[in-house]
C-alpha positions, -999 to 999 in steps of 0.1 A, spaced: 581 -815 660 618 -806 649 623 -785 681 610 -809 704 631 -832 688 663 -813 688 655 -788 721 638 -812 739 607 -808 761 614 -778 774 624 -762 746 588 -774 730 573 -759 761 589 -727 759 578 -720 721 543 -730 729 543 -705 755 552 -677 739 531 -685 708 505 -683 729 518 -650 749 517 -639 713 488 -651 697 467 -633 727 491 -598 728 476 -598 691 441 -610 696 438 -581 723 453 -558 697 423 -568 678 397 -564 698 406 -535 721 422 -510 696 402 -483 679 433 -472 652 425 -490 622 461 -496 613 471 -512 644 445 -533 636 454 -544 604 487 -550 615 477 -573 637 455 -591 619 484 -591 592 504 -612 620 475 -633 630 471 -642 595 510 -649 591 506 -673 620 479 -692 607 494 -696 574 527 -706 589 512 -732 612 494 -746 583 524 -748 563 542 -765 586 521 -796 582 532 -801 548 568 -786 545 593 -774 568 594 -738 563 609 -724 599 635 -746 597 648 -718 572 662 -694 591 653 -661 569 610 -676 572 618 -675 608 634 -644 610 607 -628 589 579 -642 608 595 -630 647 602 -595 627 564 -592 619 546 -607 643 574 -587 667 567 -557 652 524 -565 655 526 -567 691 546 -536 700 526 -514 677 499 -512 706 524 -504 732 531 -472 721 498 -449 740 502 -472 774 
């Protein structure tokens, strides 16, 4: 609500969309790769997300920037573990 508030609509649009580039980079992660870390570290991010998301209902945690920079670091880091055999 705070970015589409301060960025406007297409700023609101633009985080949506990658959220969602990067909720499915990691659900493919989690379906398609046979290493069990990779796994893990997606589910790890996926998990991150959620709680996040939930969080933000209540509080306003990624208005912080050090919880935002912590989140793009690890759900970052998630989907480019994959990347590395292709």
């Amino acid at each position: 609500m705070g970015l589409l508030v301060t960025g406007g609509l297409v700023a609101a649009l633009l985080a949506l969309l990658g959220l969602g580039a990067a909720v499915h980079r990691l659900w493919r992660i989690l379906k398609e790769e046979h290493r069990t870390a990779t796994r893990a570290a997606s589910l790890a991010a996926l998990g991150a997300l959620a709680s996040v998301l939930l969080h933000e209902f209540f509080d306003y945690g990624l208005v912080l920037p050090a919880n935002s920079v912590a989140l793009a670091a690890v759900v970052g880091a998630a989907c480019g573990v994959g990347l590395r055999g292709r």
